[in-house]
C-alpha positions as CSV (number, residue, x, y, z in Angstrom):
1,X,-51.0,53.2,31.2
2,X,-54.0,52.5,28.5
3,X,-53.5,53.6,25.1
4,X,-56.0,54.8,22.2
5,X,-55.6,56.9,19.3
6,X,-59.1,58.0,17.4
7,X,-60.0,60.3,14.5
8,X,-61.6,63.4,15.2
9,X,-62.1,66.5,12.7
10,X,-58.9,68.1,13.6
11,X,-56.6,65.0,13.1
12,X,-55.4,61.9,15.4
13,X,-55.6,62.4,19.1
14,X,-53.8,60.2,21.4
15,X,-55.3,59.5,25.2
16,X,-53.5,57.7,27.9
17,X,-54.7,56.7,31.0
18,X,-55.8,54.4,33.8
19,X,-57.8,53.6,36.5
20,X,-56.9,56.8,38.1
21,X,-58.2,59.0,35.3
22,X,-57.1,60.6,32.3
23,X,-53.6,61.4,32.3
24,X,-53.2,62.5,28.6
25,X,-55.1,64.0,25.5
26,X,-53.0,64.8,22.9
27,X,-53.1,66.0,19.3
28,X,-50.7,63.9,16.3
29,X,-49.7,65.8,13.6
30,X,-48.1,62.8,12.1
31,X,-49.6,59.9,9.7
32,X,-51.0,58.2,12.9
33,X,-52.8,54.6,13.0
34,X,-55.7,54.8,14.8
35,X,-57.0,52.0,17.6
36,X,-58.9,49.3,16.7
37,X,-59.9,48.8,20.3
38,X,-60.6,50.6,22.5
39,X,-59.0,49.9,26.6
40,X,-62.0,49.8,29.1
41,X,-60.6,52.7,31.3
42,X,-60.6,55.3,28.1
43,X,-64.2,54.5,26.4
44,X,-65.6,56.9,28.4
45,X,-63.5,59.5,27.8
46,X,-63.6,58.4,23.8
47,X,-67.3,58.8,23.8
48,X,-67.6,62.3,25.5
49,X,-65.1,63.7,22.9
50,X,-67.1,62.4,20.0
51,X,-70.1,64.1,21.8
52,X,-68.3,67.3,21.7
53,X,-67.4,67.3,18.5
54,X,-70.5,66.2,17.2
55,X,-71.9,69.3,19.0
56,X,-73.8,67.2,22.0
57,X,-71.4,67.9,24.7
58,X,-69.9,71.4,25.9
59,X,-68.1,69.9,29.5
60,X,-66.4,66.6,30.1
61,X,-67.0,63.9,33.5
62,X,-64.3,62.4,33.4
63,X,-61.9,61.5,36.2
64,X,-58.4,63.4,35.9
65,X,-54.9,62.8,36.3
66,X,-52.6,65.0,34.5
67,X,-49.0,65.0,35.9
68,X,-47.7,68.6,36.4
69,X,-46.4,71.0,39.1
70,X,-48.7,72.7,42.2
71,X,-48.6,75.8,39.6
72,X,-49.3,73.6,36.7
73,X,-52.3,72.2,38.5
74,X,-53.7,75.5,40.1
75,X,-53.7,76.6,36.4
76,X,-55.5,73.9,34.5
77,X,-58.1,74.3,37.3
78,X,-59.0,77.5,36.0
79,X,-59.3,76.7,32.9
80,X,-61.7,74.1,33.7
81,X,-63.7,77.3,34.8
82,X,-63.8,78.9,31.4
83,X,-67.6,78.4,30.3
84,X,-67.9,76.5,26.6
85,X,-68.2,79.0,24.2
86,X,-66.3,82.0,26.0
87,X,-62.7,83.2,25.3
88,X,-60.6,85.1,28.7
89,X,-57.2,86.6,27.9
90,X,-54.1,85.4,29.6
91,X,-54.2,88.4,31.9
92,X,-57.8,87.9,33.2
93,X,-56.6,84.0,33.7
94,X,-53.6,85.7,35.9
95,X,-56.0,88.2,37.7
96,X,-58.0,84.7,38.6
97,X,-55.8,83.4,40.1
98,X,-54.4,86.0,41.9
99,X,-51.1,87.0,40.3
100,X,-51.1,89.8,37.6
101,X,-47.2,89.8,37.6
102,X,-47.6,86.2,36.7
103,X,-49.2,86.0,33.1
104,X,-45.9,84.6,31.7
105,X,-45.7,81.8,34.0
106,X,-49.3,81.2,33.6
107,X,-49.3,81.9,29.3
108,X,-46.3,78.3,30.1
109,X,-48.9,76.6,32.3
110,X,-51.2,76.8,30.0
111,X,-49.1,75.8,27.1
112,X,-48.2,72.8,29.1
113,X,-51.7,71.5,29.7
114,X,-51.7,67.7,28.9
115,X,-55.1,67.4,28.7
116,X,-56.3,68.7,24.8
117,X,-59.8,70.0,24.7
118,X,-60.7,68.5,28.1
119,X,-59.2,71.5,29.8
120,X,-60.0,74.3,27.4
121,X,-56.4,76.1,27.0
122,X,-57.9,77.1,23.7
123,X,-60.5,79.3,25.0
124,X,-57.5,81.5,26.0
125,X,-56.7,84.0,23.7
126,X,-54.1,87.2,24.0
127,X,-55.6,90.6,25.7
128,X,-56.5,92.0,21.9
129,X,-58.7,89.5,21.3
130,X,-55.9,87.4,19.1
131,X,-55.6,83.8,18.7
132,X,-52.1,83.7,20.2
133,X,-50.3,80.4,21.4
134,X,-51.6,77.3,21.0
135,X,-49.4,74.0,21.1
136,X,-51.7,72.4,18.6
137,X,-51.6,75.1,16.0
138,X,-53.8,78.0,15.8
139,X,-55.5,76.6,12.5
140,X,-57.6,73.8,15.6
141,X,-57.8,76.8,18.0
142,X,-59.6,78.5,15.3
143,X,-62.0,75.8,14.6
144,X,-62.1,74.7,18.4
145,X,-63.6,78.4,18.9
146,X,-65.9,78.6,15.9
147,X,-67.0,75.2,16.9
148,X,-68.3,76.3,20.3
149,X,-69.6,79.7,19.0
150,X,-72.9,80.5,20.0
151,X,-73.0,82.4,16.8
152,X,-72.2,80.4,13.7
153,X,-70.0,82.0,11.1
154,X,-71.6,81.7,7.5
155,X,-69.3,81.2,5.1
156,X,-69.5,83.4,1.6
157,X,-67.7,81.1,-0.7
């Protein structure tokens, strides 16, 4: 498994992978090093996130391979589905995939996702519209959100 850690606006990411895809896209909150090279199997997938956070890209191409339960999996699918630039709650995610009882299980699934930003956990938000759960703190949900708003916020100050 290939290793690279990169700046981005909201801090160090970690990715891990191979020649089967990405496996991992994490957020540091540490004092992180970042790479000074770059494995051949990640520059891909090193370039798209600098396109998307430069504002040029709004849905990744990149081969996947996050290890996780048949749940897990089913889960992270639909979030893949989630548009760039639109929020569902955890309830609608349940309703999609078929389960109403389960929003619990899925709200964990989605907590669980090992793939930051790639698969969109953070256009998940609680039924009331909240910015609720978010392993990588709700201060990068935030600006993951306001970064893919159609509407830009102005600021005042």
């Amino acid at each position: 498994m290939e290793t690279v850690a990169i700046t981005t606006p909201l801090g160090v990411a970690r990715l891990e992978g191979d020649e089967n895809g990405i496996a991992s896209i994490s957020i540091l909150n540490g004092e992180e090093q970042t790479s000074t090279i770059i494995p051949e199997v990640l520059e891909d997938a090193v370039y798209q996130l600098q396109e998307y956070f430069e504002g040029k890209r709004s849905s990744f191409s990149l081969p996947l391979n996050p290890s996780g339960t048949d749940f897990q999996q089913r889960v992270w699918k639909a979030l893949r589905d989630i548009p760039y630039g639109k929020t569902v709650s955890y309830l609608d995610l349940s309703k999609t995939l078929g389960d109403v009882k389960a929003i619990r299980a899925v709200a964990a699934a989605n907590g669980k996702n090992p793939l930051w930003i790639v698969i969109p956990c953070h256009r998940v938000i609680g039924s009331d519209g909240s910015l609720t759960g978010y392993a990588g703190g709700l201060h990068r949900k935030k600006w993951l959100l306001d970064h893919e708003s159609p509407v830009k916020q102005q600021s005042l100050f």
